[in-house]
VOGU-3710 file (C-alpha; in Angstrom, 3 decimals, decimal comma):
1> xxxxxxxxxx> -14,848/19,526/-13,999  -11,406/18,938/-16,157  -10,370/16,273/-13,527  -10,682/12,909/-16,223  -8,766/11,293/-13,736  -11,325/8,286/-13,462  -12,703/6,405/-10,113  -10,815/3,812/-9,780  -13,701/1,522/-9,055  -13,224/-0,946/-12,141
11> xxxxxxxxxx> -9,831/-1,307/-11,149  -9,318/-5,310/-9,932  -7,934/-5,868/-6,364  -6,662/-7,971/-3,678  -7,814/-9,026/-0,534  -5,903/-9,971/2,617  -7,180/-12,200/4,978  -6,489/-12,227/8,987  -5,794/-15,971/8,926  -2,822/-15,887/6,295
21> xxxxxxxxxx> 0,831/-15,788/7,372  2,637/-11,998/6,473  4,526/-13,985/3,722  2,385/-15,361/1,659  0,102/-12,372/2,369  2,900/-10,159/0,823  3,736/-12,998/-2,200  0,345/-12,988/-3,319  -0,354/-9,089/-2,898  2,576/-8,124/-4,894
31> xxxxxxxxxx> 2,286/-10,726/-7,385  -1,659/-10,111/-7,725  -0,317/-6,389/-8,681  2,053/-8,181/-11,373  -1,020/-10,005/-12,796  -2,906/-6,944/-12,489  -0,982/-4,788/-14,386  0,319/-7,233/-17,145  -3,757/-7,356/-17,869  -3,772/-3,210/-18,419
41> xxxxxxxxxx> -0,541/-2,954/-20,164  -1,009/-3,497/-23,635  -4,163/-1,330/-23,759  -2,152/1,066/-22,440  0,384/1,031/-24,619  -2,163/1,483/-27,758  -2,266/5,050/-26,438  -5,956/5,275/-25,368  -6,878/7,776/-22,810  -8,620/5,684/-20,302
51> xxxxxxxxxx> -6,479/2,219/-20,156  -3,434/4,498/-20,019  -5,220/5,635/-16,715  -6,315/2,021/-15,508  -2,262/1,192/-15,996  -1,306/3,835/-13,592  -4,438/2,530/-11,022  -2,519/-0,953/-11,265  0,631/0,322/-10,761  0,063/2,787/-7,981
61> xxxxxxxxxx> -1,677/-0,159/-6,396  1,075/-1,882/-7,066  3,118/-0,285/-5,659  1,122/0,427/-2,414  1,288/-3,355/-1,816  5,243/-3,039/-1,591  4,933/-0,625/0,587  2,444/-2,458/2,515  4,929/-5,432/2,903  8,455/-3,284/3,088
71> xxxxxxxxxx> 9,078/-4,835/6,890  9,854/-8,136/4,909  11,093/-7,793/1,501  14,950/-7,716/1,240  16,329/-4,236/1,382  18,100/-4,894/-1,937  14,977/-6,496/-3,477  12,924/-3,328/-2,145  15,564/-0,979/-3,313  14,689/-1,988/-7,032
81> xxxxxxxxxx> 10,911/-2,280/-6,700  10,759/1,673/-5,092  13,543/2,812/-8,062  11,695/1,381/-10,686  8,348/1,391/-9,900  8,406/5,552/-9,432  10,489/5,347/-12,913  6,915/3,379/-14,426  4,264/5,479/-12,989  6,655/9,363/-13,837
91> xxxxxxxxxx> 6,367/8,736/-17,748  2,864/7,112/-17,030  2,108/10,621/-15,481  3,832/12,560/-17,801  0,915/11,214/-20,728  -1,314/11,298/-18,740  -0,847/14,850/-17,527  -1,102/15,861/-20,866  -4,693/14,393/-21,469  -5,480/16,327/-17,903
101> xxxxxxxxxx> -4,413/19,833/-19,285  -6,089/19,893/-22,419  -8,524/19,216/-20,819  -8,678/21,576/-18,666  -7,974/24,411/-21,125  -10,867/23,714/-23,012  -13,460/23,744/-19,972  -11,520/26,977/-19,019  -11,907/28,569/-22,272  -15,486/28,510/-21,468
111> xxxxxxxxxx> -15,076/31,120/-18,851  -12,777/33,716/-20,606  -13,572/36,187/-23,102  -14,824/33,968/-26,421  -12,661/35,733/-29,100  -9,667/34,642/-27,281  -11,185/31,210/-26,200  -11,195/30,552/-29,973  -7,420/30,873/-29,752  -7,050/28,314/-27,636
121> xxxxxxxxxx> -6,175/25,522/-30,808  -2,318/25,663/-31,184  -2,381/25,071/-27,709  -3,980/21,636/-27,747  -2,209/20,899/-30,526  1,117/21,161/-28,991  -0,073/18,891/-25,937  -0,714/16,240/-28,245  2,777/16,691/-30,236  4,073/16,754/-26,450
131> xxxxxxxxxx> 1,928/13,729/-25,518  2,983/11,526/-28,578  6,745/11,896/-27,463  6,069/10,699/-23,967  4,150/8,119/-25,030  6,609/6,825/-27,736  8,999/7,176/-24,645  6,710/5,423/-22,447  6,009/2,853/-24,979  9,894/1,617/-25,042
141> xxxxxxxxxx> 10,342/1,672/-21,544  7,810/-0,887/-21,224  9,286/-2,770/-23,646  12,743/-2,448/-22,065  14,974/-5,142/-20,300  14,643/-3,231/-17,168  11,109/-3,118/-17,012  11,080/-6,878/-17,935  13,510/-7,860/-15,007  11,340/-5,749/-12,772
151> xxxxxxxxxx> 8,410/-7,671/-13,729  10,160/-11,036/-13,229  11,241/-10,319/-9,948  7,751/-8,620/-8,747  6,648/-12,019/-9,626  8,554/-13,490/-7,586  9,693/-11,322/-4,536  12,207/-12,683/-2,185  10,280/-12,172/1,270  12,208/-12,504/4,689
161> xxxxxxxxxx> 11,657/-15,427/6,904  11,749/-13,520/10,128  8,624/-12,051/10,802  7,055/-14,192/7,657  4,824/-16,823/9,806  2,770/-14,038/11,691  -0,824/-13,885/11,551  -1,731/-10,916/9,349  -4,783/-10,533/11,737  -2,510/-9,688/14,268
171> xxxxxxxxxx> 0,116/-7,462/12,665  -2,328/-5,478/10,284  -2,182/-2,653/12,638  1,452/-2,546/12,524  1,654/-2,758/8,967  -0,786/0,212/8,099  0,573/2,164/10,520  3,264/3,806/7,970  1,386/4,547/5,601  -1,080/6,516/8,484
181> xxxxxxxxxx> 1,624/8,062/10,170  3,359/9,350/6,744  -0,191/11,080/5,670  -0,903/12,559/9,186  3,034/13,873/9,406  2,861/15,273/6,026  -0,740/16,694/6,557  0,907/18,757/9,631  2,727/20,824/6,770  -0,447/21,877/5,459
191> xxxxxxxxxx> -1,147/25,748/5,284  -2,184/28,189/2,958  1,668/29,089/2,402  2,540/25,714/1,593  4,166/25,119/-1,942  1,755/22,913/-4,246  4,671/19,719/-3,863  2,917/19,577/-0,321  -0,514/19,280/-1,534  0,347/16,663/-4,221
201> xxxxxxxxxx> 2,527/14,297/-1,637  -0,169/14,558/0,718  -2,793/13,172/-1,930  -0,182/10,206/-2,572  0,427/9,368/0,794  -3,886/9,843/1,420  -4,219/7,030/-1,676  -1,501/4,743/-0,592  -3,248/4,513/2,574  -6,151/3,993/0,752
211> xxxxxxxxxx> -5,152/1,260/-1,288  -3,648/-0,569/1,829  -6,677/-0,260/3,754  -8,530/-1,789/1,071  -6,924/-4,839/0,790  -7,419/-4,961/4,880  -11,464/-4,959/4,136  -12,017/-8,393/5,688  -11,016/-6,482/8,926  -13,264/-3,710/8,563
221> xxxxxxxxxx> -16,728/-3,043/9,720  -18,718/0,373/9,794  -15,305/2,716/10,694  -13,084/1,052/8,090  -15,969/1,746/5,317  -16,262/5,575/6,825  -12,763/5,841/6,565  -12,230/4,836/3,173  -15,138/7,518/2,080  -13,209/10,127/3,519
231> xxxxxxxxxx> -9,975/9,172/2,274  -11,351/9,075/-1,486  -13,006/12,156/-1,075  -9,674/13,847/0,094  -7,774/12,105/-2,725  -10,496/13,688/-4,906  -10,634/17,120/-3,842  -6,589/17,131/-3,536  -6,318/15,607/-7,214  -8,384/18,524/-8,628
241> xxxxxxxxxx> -6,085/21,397/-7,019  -2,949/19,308/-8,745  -4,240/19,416/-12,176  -4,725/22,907/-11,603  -1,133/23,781/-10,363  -0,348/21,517/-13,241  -2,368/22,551/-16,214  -0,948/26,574/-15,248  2,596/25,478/-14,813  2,479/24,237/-18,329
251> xxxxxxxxxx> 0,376/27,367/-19,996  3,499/30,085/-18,343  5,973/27,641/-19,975  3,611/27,647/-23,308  3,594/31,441/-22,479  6,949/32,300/-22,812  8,079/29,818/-25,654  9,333/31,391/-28,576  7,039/31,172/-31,463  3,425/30,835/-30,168
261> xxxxxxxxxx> 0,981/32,871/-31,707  0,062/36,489/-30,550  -3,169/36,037/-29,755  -2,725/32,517/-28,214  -0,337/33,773/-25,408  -3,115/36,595/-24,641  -5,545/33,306/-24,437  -2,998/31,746/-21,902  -2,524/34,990/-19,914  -6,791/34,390/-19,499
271> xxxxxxxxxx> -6,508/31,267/-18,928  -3,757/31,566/-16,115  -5,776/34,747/-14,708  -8,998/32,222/-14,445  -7,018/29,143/-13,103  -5,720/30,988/-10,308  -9,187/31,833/-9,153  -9,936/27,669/-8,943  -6,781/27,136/-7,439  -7,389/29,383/-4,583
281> xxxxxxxxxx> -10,842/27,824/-3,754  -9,513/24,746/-4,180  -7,064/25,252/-1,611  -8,637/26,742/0,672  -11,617/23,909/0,202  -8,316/20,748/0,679  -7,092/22,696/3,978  -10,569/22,601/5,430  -11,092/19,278/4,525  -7,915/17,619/5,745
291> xxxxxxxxxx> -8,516/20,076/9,422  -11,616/18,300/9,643  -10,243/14,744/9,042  -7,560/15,974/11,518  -9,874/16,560/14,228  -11,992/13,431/14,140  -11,212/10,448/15,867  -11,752/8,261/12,553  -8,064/7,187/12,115  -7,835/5,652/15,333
301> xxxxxxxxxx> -11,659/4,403/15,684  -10,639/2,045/12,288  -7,132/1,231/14,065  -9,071/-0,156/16,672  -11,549/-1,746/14,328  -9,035/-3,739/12,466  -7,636/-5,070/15,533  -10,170/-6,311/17,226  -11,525/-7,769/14,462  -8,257/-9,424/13,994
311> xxxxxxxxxx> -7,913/-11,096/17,186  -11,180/-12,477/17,106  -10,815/-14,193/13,963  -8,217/-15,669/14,748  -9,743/-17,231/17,846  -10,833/-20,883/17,956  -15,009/-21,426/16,899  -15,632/-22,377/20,865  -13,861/-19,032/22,501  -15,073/-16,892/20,018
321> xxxxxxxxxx> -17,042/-15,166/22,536  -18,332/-11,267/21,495  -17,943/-9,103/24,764  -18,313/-5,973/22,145  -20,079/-2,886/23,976  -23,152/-1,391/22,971  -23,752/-0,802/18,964  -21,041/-3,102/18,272  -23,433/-5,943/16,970  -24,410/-3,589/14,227
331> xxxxxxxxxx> -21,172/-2,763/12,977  -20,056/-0,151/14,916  -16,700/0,565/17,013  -17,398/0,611/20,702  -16,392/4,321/22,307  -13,151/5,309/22,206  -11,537/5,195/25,583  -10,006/8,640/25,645  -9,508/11,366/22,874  -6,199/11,213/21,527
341> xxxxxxxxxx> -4,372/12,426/18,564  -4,464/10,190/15,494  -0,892/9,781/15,551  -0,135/9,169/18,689  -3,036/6,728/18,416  -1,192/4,991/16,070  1,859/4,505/18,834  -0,275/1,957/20,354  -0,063/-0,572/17,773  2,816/-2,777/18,998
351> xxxxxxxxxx> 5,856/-4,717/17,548  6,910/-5,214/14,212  5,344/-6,616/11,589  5,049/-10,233/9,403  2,183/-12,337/8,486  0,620/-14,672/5,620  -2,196/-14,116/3,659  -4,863/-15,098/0,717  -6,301/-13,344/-2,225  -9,188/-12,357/-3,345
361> xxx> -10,492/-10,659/-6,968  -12,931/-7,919/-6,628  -14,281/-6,309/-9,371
//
């Protein structure tokens, strides 16, 4: 496979707890992200491959943590953090994507005709001239007064009172629900016709929801875990039909630039041909997927989960009492009372949102 996007397994992360108010919850996600980031930075801005991709982990995660907490940063505060944060992780991409299609045209190269795979070397070659300007470009942004003022106030976000004191055991619901309800509206759009854009904002709005249910994990039991499985392997599957769209948008543009060599362009035109043959498996392989995640009742199972689980921890010791039906004492969500929709599963969740929490690093 040319996907070298890496799992994101090594990256370090947060954990919420039920018993935490919204607001410090939302102080100590967002400025665990801060600390999180500052630690992948400079690797990243050395220019290595890998770290470069661990700094776009910690900002995406980042990031998801804003998102997590919108309901009760100020608007103007928020308004920054969304501007500059996308401005971060677009020239992180733009390296990155780079490293992705080279190499993916020389695993590719493999499968077309080997006098023309041999052809393939002023083509790499202008990917790294490419990638040594974006990084150069990336490299001063990060040095930048803007990105340092974004930093400073990550670090210390100005959080709302109103809504602030909540239990996060009690409003978790509430405050996944965006994130669900943005995946499972955007997933609607999916179709064979679809443009690629639809794809790739489907796989962001799939690992934002990811990310947010992760730092929920003290809430989860057997559904939550099942869940998150799913979700990665849809952010995986959905990641490898991007750097496909990608990698070929960028060969047609090498394609028709003035000055590449003969037989290179015919190497392209392979390369292109082959591509679109992985693209449309791919495809086809992300719309069954996301049908069948569709059509399960996981979405809601987990919703459920999370808030039972909530409301019992934050029950005194002596009422604690588990009334949880059958297979619950392993782990496992009781039956679901009716079949239902995800989304409109998701309506059930009620009032806003607010509510403290702790931290946790996991490796």
């Amino acid at each position: 496979m040319a996907h070298v996007e890496q799992s994101d397994a090594p990256a370090r992360r947060v954990t919420l707890f039920p018993g935490e108010s919204v607001a410090d919850a939302a102080r100590q996600a967002i400025t665990f992200g801060v600390g999180a980031l500052a630690h992948t930075q400079a690797a990243a801005e050395a220019g290595e491959a890998e770290p470069l991709h661990q700094f776009r982990v910690a900002t995406r995660r980042l990031r998801a943590s804003v998102e997590l907490f919108s309901g009760v940063i100020y608007a103007s505060q928020l308004k920054v953090f969304r501007r500059d944060i996308a401005w971060i992780l677009g020239q992180a991409g733009a390296v990155r994507e780079c490293d992705v299609t080279a190499a993916l045209i020389q695993e590719r190269a493999a499968k077309i005709d080997p006098d023309l795979a041999r052809e393939i070397a002023p083509m790499i070659e202008a990917l790294r001239v490419r990638r040594s300007a974006e990084h150069a470009t990336l490299y001063e942004m990060l040095a930048s007064k803007r990105c340092r003022s974004l930093t400073a106030k990550l670090s210390h976000p100005s959080i709302k009172k109103l809504g602030g004191a909540r239990k996060l055991g009690i409003v978790a619901p509430q405050l996944l629900r965006t994130a669900a309800r943005s995946a499972i509206r955007l997933g609607k759009k999916l179709a064979q016709t679809a443009p690629a854009s639809v794809f790739h904002k489907l796989r962001v709005r799939i690992k934002r929801l990811r990310y947010a249910l992760e730092m929920m994990a003290p809430l989860g039991a057997k559904r939550h875990r099942k869940l998150l499985t799913r979700l990665e392997e849809l952010q995986e599957l959905l990641g490898l039909y991007h750097d496909v769209t990608v990698g070929t948008a960028w060969l047609l543009t090498y394609a028709e630039s003035a000055g590449a060599p003969a037989r290179t362009v015919l190497a392209a035109g392979a390369l292109i041909q082959s591509l679109a043959g992985r693209a449309a498996k791919l495809r086809r392989r992300c719309l069954r997927q996301w049908r069948r995640f569709e059509r399960s009742e996981i979405l809601r199972d987990t919703f459920d989960e999370i808030r039972r689980a909530g409301k019992l921890a934050l029950m005194p010791p002596s009422s604690a009492r588990v009334d949880h039906p059958t297979g619950a004492s392993n782990g496992e969500s009781p039956p679901a009372a009716h079949n239902g929709e995800a989304e409109r599963a998701l309506e059930t969740n009620e009032t806003t949102t607010s509510a403290h929490s702790a931290t946790e690093v996991t490796p």
